[in-house]
PATORVO-640504 format. One record per residue (C-alpha): residue in one letter; y, x, z. Coordinates in pm, 1 decimal. Last residue first. Layout:
   type         c2         c1         c3
      a          Y          X          Z
...
// end
This chain:
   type         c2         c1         c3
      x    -1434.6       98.7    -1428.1
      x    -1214.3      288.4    -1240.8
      x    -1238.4      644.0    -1357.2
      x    -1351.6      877.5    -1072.4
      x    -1189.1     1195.2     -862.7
      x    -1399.2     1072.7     -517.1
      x    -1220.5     1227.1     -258.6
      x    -1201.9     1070.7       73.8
      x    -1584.5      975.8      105.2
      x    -1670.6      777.9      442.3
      x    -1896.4      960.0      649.6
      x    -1877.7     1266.5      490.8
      x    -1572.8     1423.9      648.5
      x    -1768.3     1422.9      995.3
      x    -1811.0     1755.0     1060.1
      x    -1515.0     1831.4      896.3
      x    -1306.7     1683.1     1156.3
      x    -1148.6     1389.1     1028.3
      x     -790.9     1295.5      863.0
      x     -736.4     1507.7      591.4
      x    -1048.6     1762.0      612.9
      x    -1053.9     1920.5      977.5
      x    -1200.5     2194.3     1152.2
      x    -1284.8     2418.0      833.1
      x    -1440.8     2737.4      929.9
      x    -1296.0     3138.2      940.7
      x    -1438.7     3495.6      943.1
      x    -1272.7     3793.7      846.0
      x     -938.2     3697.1     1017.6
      x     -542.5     3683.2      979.0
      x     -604.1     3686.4      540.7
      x     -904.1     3482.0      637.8
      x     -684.6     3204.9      701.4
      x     -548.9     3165.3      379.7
      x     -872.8     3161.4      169.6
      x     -981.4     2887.6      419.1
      x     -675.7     2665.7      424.6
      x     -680.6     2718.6      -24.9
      x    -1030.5     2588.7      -24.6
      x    -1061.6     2326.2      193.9
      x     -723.6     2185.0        4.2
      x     -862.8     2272.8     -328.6
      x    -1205.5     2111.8     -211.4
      x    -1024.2     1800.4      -76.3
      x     -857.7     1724.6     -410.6
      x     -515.1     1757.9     -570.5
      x     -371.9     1959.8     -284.7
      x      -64.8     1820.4      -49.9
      x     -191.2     2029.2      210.0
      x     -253.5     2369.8      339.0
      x     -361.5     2507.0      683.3
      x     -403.9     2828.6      794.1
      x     -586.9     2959.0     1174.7
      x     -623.6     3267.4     1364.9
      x     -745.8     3193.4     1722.2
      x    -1039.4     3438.5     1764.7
      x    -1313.7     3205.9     1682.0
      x    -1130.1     3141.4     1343.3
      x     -998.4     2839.8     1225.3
      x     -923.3     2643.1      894.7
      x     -695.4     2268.3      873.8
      x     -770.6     2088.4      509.6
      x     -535.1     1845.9      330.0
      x     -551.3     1608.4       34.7
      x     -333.2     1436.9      146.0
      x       56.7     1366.5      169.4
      x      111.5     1258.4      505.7
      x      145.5     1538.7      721.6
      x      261.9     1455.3     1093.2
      x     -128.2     1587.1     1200.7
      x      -41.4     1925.4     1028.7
      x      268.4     1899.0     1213.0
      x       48.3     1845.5     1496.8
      x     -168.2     2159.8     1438.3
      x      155.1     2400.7     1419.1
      x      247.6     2258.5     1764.8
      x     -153.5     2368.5     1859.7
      x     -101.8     2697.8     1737.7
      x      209.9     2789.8     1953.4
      x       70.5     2640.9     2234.8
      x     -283.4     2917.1     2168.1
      x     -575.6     2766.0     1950.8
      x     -899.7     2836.5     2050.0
      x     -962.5     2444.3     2167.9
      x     -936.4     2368.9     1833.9
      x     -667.0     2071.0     1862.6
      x     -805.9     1671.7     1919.8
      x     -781.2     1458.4     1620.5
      x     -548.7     1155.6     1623.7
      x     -647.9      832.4     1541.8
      x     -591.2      715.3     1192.4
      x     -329.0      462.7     1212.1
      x     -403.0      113.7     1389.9
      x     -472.4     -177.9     1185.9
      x     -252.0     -497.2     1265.0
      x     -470.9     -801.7     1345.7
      x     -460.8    -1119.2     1107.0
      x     -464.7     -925.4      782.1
      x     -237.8     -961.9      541.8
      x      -72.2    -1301.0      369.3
      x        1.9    -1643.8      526.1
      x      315.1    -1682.5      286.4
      x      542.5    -1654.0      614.7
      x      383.4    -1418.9      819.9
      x      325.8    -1135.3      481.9
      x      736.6    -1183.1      520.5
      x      791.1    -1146.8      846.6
      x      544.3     -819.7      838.7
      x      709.5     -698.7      510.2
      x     1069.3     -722.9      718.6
      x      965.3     -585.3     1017.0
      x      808.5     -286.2      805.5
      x     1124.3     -203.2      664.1
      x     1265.8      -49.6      997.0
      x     1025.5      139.6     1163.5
      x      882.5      198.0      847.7
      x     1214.2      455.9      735.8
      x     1033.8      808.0      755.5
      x      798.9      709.6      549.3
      x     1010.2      578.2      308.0
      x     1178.0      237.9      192.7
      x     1539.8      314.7      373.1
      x     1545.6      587.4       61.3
      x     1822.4      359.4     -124.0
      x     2042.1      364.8      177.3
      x     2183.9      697.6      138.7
      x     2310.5      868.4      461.3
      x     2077.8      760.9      660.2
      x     1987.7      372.5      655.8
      x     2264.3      116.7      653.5
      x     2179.1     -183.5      819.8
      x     1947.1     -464.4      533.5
      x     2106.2     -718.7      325.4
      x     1793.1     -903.2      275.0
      x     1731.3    -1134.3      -20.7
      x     1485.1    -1406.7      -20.4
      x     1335.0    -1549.1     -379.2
      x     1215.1    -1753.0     -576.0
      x     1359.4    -1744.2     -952.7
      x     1499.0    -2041.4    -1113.1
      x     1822.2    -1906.0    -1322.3
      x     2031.4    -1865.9    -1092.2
      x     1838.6    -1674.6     -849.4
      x     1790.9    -1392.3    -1097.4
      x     2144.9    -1381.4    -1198.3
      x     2259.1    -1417.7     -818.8
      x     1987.3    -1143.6     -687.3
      x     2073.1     -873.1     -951.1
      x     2476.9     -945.4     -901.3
      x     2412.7     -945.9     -528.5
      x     2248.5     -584.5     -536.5
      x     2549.3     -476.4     -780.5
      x     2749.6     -545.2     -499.7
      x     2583.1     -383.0     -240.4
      x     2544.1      -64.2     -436.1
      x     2256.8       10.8     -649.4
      x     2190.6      400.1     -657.3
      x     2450.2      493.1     -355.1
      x     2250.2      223.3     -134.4
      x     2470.0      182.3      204.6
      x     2390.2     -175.8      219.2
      x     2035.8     -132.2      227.8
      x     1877.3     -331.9       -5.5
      x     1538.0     -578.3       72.6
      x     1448.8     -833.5     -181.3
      x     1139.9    -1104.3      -74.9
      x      981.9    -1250.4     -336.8
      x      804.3    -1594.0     -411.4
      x      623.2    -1606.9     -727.6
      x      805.1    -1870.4    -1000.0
      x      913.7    -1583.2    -1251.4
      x     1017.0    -1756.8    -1581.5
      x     1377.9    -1789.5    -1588.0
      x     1437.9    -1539.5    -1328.2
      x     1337.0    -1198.6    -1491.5
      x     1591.0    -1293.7    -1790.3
      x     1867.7    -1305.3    -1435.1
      x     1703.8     -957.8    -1347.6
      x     1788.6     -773.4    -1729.6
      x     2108.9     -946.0    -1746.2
      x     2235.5     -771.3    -1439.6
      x     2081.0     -438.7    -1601.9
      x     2275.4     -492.6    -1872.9
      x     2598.5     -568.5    -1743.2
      x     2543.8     -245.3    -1533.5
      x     2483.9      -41.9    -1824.2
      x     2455.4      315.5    -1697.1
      x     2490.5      333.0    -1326.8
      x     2745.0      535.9    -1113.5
      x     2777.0      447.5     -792.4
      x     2612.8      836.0     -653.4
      x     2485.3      917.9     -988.1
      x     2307.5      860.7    -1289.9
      x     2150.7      524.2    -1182.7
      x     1932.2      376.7    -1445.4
      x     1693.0      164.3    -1259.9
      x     1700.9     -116.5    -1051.5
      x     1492.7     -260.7     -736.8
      x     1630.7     -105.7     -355.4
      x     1253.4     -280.2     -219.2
      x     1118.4     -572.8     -431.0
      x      865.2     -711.3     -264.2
      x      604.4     -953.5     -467.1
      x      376.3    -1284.0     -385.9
      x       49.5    -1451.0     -466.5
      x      -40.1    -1255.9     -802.2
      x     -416.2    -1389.7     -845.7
      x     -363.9    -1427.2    -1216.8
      x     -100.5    -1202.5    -1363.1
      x      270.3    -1275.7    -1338.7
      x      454.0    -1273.5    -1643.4
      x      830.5    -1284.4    -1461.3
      x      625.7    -1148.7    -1148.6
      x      600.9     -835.9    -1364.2
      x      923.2     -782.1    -1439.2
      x     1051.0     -803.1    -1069.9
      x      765.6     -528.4     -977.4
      x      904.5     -338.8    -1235.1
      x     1282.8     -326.9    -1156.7
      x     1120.2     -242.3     -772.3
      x      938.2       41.3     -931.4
      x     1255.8      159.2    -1060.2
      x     1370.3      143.4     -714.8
      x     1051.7       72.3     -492.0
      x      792.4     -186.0     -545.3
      x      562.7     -379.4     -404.3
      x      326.0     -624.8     -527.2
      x       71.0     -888.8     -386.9
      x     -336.8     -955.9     -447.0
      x     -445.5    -1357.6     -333.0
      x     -745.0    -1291.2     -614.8
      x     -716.6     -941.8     -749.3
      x    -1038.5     -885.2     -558.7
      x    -1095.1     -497.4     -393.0
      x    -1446.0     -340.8     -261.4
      x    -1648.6     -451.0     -573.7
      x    -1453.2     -333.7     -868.5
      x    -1410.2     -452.2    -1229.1
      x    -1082.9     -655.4    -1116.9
      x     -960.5     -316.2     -960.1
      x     -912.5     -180.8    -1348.9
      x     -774.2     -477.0    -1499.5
      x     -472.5     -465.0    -1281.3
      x     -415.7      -97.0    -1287.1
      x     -403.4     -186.2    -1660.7
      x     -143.5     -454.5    -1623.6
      x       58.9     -218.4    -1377.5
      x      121.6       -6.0    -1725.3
      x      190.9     -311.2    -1932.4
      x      429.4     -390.7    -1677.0
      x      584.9      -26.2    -1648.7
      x      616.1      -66.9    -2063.5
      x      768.5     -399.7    -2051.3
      x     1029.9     -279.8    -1809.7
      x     1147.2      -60.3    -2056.5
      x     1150.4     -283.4    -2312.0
      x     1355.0     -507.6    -2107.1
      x     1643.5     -239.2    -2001.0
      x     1750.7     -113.7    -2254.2
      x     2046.9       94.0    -2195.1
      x     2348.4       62.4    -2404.2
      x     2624.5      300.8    -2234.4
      x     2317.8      551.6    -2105.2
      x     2196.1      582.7    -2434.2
      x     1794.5      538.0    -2456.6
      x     1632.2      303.9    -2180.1
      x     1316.8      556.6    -2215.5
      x      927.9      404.8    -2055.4
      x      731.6      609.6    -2288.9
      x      953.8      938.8    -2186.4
      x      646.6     1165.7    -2147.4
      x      313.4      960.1    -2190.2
      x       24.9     1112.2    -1977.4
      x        9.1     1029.9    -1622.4
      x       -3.9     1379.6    -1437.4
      x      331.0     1291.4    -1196.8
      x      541.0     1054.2    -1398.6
      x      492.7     1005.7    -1792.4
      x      286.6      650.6    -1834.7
      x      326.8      519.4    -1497.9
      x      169.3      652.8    -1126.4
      x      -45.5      404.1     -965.1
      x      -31.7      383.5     -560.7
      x     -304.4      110.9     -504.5
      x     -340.2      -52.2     -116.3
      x     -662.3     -222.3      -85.2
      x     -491.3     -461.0      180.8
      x     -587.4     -573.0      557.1
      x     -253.9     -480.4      680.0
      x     -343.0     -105.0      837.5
      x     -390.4      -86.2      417.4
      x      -60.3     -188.8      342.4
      x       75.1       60.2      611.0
      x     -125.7      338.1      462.1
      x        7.4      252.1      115.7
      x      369.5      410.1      242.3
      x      214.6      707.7      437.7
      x       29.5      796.9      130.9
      x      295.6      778.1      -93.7
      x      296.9     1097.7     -186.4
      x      -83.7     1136.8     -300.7
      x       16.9      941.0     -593.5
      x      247.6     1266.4     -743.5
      x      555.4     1384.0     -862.9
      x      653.1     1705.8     -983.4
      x      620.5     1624.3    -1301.1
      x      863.3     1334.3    -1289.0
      x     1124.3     1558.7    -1149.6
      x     1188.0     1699.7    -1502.6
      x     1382.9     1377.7    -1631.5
      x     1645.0     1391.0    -1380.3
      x     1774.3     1061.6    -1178.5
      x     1380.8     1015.8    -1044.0
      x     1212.7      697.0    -1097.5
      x     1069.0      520.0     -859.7
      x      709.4      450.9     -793.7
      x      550.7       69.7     -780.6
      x      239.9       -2.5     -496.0
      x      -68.1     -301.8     -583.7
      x     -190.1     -456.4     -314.7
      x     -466.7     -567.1     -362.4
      x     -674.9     -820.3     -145.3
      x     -998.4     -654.5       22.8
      x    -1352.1     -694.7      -83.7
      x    -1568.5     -633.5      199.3
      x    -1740.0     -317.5      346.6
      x    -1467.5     -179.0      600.8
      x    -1313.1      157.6      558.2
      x     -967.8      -26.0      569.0
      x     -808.3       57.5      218.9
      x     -620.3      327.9       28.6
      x     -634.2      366.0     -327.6
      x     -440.5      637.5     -553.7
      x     -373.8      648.6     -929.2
      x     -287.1      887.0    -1211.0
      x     -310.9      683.5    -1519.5
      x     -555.8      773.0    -1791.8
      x     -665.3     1144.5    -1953.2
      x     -871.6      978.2    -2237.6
      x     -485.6      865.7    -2375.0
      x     -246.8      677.1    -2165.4
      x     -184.4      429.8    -2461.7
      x     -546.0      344.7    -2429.0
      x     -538.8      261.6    -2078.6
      x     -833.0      396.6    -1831.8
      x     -664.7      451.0    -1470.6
      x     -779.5      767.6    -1317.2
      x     -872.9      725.9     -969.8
      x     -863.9      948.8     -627.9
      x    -1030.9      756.0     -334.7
      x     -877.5      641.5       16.8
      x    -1094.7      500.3      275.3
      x     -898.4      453.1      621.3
      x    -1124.8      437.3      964.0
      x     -984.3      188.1     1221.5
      x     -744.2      202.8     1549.8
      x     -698.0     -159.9     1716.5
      x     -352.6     -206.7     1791.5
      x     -281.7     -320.4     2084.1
      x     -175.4     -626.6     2229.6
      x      202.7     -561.3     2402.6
      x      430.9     -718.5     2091.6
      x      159.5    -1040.2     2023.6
      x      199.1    -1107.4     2398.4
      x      549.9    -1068.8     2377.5
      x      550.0    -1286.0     2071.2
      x      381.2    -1569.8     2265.7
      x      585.7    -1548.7     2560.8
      x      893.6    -1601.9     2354.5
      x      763.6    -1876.1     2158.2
      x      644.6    -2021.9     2470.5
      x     1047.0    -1979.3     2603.6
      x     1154.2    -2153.3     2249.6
      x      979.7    -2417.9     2320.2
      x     1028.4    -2539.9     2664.0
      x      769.1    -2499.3     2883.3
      x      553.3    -2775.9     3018.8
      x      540.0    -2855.1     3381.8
// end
């Protein structure tokens, strides 16, 4: 007897929902991005990919901005981590590049909309292009990533600039996610030049033919539901492609739905989305699988290990002693100052100490695949 539709639709998707996933080995490398206006310093940049030996599709990852100027220093490509991992588990060399004048990107306020009651939006979002142009350029010179079939994602500001860009899309540029996209938000509902920032999306839409998909939460304080539909209407209206998702309210401010702690539910949508255009790998990558605890750790010890599992901004590095005594510190710029800094602290609790783990391997085994290889993309 043959099944109705709908019911082998069913089945099939419960199948899909009960294979598992099939855990893999992450590379990640630490790049400067060469761009002139950046200076010989470069862009601050990120890649994570499957540890695998082909070329795999970019996908290249938009920051937000911070509200206050300062917190740009204090920001860095190793954050985002746990966001580019889940391009990566998607068969994607996953790029996290920091813009002219956040984290150690040279270029203080290159990207300024000047007064808040005439913000300029455009030239703005010209500069963040030009600066995702260079990231651009430098994966095309590589041999583990093609630009060819290559998407964008973007959050907030990032989102703003992931919009721009598909309005002078680069070659290879299949498709583009614009997660919470805007910028200029002073406050809780409170964002300088709306008009202007309306106009900024519907200019966006006259010439950007990728397909998109737009997710806002519809308890956003940056760009409020409203606003969202003002974006998505001016860039609709005047020829742009794409699919706008009014998403459940998230937390207690909806703009940070796209975060770590939010994939459960934004990752439905990327994964319907990477379905529809035929994108991503065809099997979901596991995470990194977890490492076992130092079997010298006391309970106590071994929670402390998992939250140093739980960590997601690398570099990291986990020290023990053969009495118990242990230190762990991460978010470091490299693996040495990570290695470094876990031992130093553990021998304050012990005279002798070794590394046990290095990010996400024991540190026997660090060296198999390199996870810090400070380099300029050429």
């Amino acid at each position: 007897m043959l099944l109705p539709q709908k019911l082998l639709l069913l089945i099939a998707s419960l199948v899909m929902a009960c294979a598992p996933m099939r855990a893999a080995e992450f590379y990640t490398e630490d790049l400067r991005i060469p761009m002139a206006e950046a200076g010989p310093q470069g862009l601050e940049a990120f890649l994570v990919r499957p540890a695998g030996t082909k070329r795999y599709p970019l996908a290249l990852l938009s920051h937000g901005s911070p509200r206050k100027f300062e917190d740009r220093a204090t920001m860095s490509a190793h954050k985002f981590y746990g966001i580019a991992l889940e391009y990566a588990r998607r068969g994607f060399a996953a790029l996290i590049v920091m813009r002219r004048g956040y984290g150690t990107s040279p270029g203080g306020r290159a990207d300024s909309l000047g007064g808040c009651a005439n913000a300029a939006y455009l030239p703005a979002a010209a500069i963040a292009v030009a600066d995702l142009r260079a990231a651009i350029e430098a994966m095309e010179q590589r041999d583990d990533v093609t630009t060819s079939g290559m998407i964008a994602a973007g959050h907030s500001a990032g989102g703003l600039a992931t919009v721009a860009l598909t309005a002078q899309a680069p070659a290879g540029l299949v498709a583009a996610i614009n997660f919470a996209g805007g910028r200029g938000s002073l406050d809780d509902d409170d964002v300088c030049n709306p008009d202007g920032l309306v106009q900024a999306f519907a200019t966006f839409g006259k010439t950007s033919r990728v397909p998109m998909l737009w997710v806002y939460a519809t308890n956003d304080l940056f760009f409020g539901p409203d606003l969202a539909r003002r974006f998505y209407d001016g860039f609709r209206g005047n020829g742009g492609k794409a699919t706008f998702i009014a998403a459940p309210p998230y937390g207690d401010d909806g703009h940070f739905l796209y975060s770590v702690a939010g994939r459960p539910l934004w990752t439905p949508y990327l994964d319907a989305f990477l379905r529809e255009h035929a994108l991503g790998g065809r099997d979901l990558l596991g995470p990194p699988d977890p490492l076992p605890p130092p079997a010298q750790l006391n309970a106590a010890a071994r929670a402390d290990f998992s939250r140093y599992l739980a960590s997601t901004t690398p570099h990291k590095a986990f020290a023990v002693s053969a009495n118990g005594g242990y230190a762990w510190r991460s978010g470091r710029t490299t693996a040495e100052d990570a290695q470094r800094d876990s031992l130093s602290a553990c021998m304050k609790w012990a005279p002798t100490c070794t590394l046990y783990s290095v990010d996400d391997r024991l540190a026997g085994s660090a060296q198999r695949t390199p996870t810090d290889q400070s380099a300029r993309a050429r």
